[in-house]
C-alpha positions in Angstrom: -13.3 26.9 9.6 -10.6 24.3 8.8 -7.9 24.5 11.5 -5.3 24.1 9.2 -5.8 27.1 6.7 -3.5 29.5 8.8 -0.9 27.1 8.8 -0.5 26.1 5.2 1.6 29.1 4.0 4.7 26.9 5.9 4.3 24.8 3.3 5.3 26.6 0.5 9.2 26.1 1.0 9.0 22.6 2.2 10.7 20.2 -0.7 10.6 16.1 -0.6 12.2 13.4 -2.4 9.2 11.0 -3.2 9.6 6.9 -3.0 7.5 4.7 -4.6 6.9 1.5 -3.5 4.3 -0.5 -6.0 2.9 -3.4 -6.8 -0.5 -4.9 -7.3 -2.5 -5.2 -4.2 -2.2 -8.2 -1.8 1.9 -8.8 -3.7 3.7 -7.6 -0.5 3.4 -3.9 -0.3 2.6 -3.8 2.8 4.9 -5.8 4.7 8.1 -4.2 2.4 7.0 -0.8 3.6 6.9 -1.7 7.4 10.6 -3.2 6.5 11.7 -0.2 5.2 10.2 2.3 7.6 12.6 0.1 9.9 15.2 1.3 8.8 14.6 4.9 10.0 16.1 6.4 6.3 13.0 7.7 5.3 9.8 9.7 6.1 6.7 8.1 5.9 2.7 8.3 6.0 1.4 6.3 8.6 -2.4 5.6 9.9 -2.3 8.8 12.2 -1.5 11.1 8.8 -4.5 9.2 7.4 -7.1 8.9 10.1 -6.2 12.7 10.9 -5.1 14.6 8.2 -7.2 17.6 8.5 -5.5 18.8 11.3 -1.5 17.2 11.0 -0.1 20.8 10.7 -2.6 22.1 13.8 -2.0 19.3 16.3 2.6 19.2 15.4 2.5 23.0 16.1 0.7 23.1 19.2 2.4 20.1 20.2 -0.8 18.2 19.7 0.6 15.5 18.0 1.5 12.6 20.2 -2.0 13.4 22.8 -3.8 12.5 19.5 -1.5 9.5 18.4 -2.2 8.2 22.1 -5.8 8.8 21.9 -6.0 6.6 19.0 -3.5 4.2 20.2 -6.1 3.4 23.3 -9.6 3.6 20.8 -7.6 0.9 18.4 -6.8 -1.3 22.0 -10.2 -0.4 23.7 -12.2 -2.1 20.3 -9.5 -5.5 20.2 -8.0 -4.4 17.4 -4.8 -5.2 17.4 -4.0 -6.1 13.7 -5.7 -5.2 10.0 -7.5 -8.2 10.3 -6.9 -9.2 6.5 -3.3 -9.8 8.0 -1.4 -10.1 11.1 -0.2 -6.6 10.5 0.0 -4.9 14.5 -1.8 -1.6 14.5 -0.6 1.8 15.9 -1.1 5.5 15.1 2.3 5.0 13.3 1.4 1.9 11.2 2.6 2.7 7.2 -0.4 3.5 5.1 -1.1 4.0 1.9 -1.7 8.0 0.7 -4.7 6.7 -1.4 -6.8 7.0 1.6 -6.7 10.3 1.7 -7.4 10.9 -2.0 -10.7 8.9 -1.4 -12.1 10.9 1.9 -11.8 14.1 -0.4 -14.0 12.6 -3.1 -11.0 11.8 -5.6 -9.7 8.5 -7.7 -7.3 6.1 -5.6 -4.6 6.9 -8.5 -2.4 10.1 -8.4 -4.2 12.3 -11.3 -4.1 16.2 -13.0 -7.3 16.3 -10.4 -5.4 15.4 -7.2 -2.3 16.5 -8.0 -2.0 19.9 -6.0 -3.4 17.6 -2.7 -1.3 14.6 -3.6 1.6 17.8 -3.2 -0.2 19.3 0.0 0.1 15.5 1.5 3.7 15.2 0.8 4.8 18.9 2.2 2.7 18.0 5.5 5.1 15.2 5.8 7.7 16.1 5.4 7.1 20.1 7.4 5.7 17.6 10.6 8.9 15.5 10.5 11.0 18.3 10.4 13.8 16.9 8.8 15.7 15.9 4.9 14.6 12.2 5.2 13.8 11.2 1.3 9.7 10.1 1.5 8.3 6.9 1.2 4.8 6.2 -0.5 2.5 3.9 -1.2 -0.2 3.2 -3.0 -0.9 -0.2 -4.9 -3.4 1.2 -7.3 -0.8 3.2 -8.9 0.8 0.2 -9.9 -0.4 1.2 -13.5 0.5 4.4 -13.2 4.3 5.2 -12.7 4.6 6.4 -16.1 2.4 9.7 -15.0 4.2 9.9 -11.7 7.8 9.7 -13.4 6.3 12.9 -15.9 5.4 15.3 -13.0 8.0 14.1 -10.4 11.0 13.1 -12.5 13.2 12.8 -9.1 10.7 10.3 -8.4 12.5 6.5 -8.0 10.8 3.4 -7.2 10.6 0.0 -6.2 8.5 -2.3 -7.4 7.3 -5.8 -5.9 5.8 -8.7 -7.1 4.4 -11.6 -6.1 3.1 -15.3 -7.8 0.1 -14.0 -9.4 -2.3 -17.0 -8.2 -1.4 -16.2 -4.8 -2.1 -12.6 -4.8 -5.8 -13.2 -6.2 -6.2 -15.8 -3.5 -5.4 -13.3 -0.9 -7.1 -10.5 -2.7 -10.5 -12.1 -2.8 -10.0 -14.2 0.9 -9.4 -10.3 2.1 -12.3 -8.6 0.7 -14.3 -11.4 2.3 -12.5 -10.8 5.6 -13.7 -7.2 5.7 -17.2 -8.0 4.9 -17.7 -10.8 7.8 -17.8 -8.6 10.2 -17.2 -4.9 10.7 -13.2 -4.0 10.7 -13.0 -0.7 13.1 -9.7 -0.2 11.6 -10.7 -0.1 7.7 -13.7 2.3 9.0 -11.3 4.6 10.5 -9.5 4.5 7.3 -12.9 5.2 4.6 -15.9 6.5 5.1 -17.4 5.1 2.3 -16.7 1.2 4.2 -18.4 2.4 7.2 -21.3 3.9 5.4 -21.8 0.5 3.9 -21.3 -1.9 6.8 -23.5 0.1 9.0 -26.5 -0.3 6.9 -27.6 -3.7 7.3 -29.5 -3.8 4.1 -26.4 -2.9 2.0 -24.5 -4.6 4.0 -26.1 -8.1 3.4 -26.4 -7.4 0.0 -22.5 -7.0 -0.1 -22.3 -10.1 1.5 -24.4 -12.2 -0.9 -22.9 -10.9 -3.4 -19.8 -11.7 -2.8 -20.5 -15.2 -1.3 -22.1 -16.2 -4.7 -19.8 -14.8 -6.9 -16.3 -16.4 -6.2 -15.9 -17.7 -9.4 -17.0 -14.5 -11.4 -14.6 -12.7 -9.4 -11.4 -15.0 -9.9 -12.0 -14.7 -13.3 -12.0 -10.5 -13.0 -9.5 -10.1 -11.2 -7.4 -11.6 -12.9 -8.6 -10.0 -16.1 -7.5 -6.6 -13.9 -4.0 -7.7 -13.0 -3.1 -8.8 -16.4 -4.2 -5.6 -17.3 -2.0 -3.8 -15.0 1.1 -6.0 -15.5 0.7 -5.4 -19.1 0.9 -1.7 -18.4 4.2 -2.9 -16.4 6.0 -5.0 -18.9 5.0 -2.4 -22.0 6.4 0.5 -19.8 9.4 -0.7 -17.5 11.9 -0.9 -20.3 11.1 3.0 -20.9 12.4 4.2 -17.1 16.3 4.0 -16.6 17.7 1.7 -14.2 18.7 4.7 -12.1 15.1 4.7 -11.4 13.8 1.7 -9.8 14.8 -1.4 -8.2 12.2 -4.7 -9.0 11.7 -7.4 -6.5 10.3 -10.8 -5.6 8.0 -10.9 -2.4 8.7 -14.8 -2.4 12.7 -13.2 -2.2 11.7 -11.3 0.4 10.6 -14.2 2.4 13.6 -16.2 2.1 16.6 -14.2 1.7 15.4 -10.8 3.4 18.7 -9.5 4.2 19.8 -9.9 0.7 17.3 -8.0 -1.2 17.0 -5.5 1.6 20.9 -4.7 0.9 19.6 -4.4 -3.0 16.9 -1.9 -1.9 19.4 0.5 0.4 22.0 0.0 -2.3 19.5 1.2 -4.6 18.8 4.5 -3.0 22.4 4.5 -1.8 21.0 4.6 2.1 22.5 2.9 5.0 19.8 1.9 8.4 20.4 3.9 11.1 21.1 0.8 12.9 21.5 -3.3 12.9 18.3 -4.6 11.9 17.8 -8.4 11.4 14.9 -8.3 8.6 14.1 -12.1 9.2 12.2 -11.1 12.4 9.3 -9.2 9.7 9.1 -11.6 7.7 7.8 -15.7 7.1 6.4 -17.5 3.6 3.1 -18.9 4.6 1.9 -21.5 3.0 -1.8 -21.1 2.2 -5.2 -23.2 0.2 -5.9 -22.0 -2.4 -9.5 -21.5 -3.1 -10.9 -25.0 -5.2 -12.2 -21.4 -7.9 -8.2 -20.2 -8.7 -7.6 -24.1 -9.2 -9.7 -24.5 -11.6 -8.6 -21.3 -13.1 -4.7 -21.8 -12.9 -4.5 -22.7 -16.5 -6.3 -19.8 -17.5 -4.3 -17.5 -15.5 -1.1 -19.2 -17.0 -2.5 -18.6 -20.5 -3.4 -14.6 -19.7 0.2 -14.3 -17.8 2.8 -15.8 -19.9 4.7 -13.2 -20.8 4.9 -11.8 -16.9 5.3 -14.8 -15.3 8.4 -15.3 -17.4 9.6 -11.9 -16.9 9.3 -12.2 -12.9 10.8 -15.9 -13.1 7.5 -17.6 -11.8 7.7 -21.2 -13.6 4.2 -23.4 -14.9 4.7 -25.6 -11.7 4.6 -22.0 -9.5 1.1 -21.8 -10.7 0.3 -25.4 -10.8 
């Protein structure tokens, strides 16, 4: 019997004010929602939400909660790790994660859908019931990067902020961290999905995975970015149709240099003040990477299918070159 089914009537007067951050996978997501969750303004879904959702409304009522966080506090440091390992990311029960997760260990699409919406509801209410206050919530998700027109139409309080990132460096980390997770097994990522561990711990699948994908760098540039000009398409057709009340858009390469500045456009944004000084440099570096030799070869394609976006996010030619 599912421990949580004689708690879920609490629910049903619990209201949130949902928070969006999106952008294409690898553009900085991650790293703006830590920032934010800094600020202690919002309510957020962390690893322990993820890892344990079946039984978030159980474990906060019978005070629970923090004996489990601590169990997997000491599991994460027992097994080394200590960050996401496609990142420098440090782990807790409390690290930001993305509500997708969830959607995936249930058998659903990534994306917020008719199908998933009633659970995608269910998530938020646990939340926000478990953090027992009026905090607005934070989300994200970068596959629903294409899909904030959908979100808007069922939650029209919804507001968001969207980040981007030079497009040749986000398929160069996209494709360096699927690689990462398929070196070796990431305990972490396991924790997170199922369907990963399923796959690294058969050895037969899980060298196939790894053949695959060392063989087929070039095939994959060349998809990938296929994928996110289709997704920034979907961006630049649809942004002009939310208001300006509804979203704030920012640079990750902004982010790196002048934190404190677009931090003050993201609070000013949502008209929230941090509960405290924070200096946002400390989160926060521009690394410079290689690029793989594949994405420099492709850079003029990837100029040629991103024109109209690079433009619009104020990446020059020499960005990509």
């Amino acid at each position: 019997m599912d421990i949580e089914n004689k708690y879920l009537d609490k629910l049903e007067s619990t209201s949130f004010q949902p928070i969006f951050v999106l952008g294409f996978h690898r553009s900085g997501t991650s790293i703006l929602y830590k920032i934010l969750e800094s600020t202690k303004c919002f309510n957020i879904i962390t690893a322990y939400h993820v890892i344990k959702y079946d039984q978030l409304l159980y474990n906060h009522i019978e005070n629970e909660e923090e004996s489990v966080k601590k169990e997997l506090n000491n599991f994460l440091k027992e097994h080394g790790q200590i960050d996401r390992g496609i990142d420098r990311l440090r782990l807790s029960a409390n690290f930001p994660e993305e509500y997708r997760f969830i959607f995936t260990e249930k058998s659903y699409n990534p994306i917020i859908s008719t199908k998933n919406l009633s659970l995608f509801i269910e998530i938020c209410k646990k939340i926000q019931f478990i953090s027992e206050n009026d905090k607005p919530l934070l989300l994200k998700n970068p596959f629903d990067f294409s899909n904030f027109m959908f979100i808007k139409k069922v939650f029209p309080e919804a507001k968001f902020i969207f980040i981007h990132r030079n497009p040749i460096k986000v398929i160069d980390s996209c494709i360096k961290s699927i690689n990462n997770l398929f070196e070796k097994k990431n305990l972490y990522t396991a924790l997170l999905s199922r369907v990963y561990e399923r796959v690294i711990n058969n050895p037969l699948i899980f060298h196939l995975y790894r053949f695959f994908l060392s063989s087929t760098v070039f095939l994959r540039c060349v998809l990938l970015i296929r994928s996110y000009t289709e997704v920034t398409d979907y961006y630049l057709k649809n942004i002009g149709l939310l208001s300006k009340e509804n979203y704030v858009s920012v640079r990750y390469e902004d982010l790196c240099k002048k934190p404190e500045a677009v931090m003050t456009q993201i609070m000013d944004f949502l008209g929230l003040k941090p509960t405290s000084e924070i200096k946002y440099s400390e989160f926060i570096e521009l690394r410079q990477t290689k690029l793989l030799k594949e994405l420099q070869i492709l850079r003029h394609y990837m100029i040629k299918k991103m024109e109209k976006y690079l433009a619009y996010c104020g990446y020059s030619i020499e960005d990509i070159m």
